[in-house]
N, C-alpha and C positions, 0 to 999 in steps of 0.2 A: 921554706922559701921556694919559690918559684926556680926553677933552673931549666937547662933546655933537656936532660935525664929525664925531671918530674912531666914536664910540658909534653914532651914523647908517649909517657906512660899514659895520660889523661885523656890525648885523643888516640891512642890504640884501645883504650877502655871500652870508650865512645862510639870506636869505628865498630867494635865486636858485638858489641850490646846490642841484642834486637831489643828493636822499637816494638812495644805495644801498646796498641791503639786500643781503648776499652770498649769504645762504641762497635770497632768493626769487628773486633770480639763477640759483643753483643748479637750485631746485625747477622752475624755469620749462622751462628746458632740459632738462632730464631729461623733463620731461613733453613737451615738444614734439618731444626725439630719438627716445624710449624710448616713452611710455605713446602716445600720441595715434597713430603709426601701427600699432602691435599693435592698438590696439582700433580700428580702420579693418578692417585684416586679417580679424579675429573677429566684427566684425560683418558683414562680407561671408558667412563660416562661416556665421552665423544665420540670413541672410538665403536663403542657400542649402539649408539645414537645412527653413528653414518654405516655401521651393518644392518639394522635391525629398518632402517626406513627404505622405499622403494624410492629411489633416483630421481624421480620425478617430484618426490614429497618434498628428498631432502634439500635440494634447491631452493626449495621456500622457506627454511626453518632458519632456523640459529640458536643454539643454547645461550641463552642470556646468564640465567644465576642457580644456583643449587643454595637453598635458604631455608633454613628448619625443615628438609626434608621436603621443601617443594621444590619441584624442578620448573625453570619459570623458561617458554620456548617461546620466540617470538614466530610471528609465519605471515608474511608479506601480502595472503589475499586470504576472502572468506571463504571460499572454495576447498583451500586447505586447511583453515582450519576448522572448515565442518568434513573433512576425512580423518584427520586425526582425530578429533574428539571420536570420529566412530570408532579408532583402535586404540585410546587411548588404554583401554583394561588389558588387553594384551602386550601391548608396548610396557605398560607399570612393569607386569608381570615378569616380560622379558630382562626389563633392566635390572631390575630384582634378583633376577637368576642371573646375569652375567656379573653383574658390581654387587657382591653381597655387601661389603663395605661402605659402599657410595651410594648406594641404592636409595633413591628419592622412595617416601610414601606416597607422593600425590604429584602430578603433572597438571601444569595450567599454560593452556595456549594463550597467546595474548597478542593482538594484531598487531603491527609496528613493523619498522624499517631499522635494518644495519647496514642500507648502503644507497647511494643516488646513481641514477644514470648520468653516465657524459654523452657528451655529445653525438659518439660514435654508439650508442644503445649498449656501452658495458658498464655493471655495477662497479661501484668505487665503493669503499668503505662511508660511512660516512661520518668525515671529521666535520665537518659545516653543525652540522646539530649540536656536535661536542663543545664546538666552539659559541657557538649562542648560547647555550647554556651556561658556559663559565663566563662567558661577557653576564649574563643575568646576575649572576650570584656574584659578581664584581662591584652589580652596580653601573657599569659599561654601557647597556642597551633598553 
């Protein structure tokens, strides 16, 4: 039977007991097997990316995706990307020898935008595009 002894014992059990959550068990591991060394890897990419280009380039670039080995770089005018494509074999090259691990086999330039001017002529990320697109695929627009 219930008493206020047994009633004591039940939630001092309760208070002690950790709680485990099976998903965040899940989520944790996965992020710490899976996500957190990839983006260790990719950020070294980056970091060799913003050495290895001249100042001037890298203003126009943005690493988009790292995807079977291709490295996909966006670059905002055709000017740049008819300079990189002229170093793109030494650039491989280089990345190659800094990220042996991460190291793309093939670099592909691809013209496109990651950000809009405001008003004041400075680039903003651009969340406007992100959001059209999920309005599209909503069904929305």
């Amino acid at each position: 039977m219930w008493n206020k002894h047994t009633l004591h014992r039940v939630v001092e059990t309760r208070r002690c007991r950790k709680t485990t959550w099976p998903l965040a068990n899940l989520v944790e591991n996965f992020m710490r097997r899976k996500v957190i060394p990839r983006q260790k890897k990719l950020a070294r990419l980056g970091q060799a990316w913003q050495d290895l280009l001249p100042e001037e380039l890298l203003e126009h670039t943005c690493l988009e995706n790292l995807r079977h080995g291709t490295l996909r770089v966006l670059v905002d005018n055709a000017s740049s990307v008819f300079e990189l494509n002229q170093m793109k074999e030494e650039l491989l090259r280089q990345l190659q020898y800094l990220c042996p691990r991460v190291a793309p086999a093939e670099i592909r330039f691809v013209r496109g935008f990651w950000y809009h001017m405001n008003e004041e002529g400075i680039r903003m990320p651009d969340y406007e595009s992100v959001k059209l697109k999920e309005s599209k695929i909503n069904g929305d627009g």
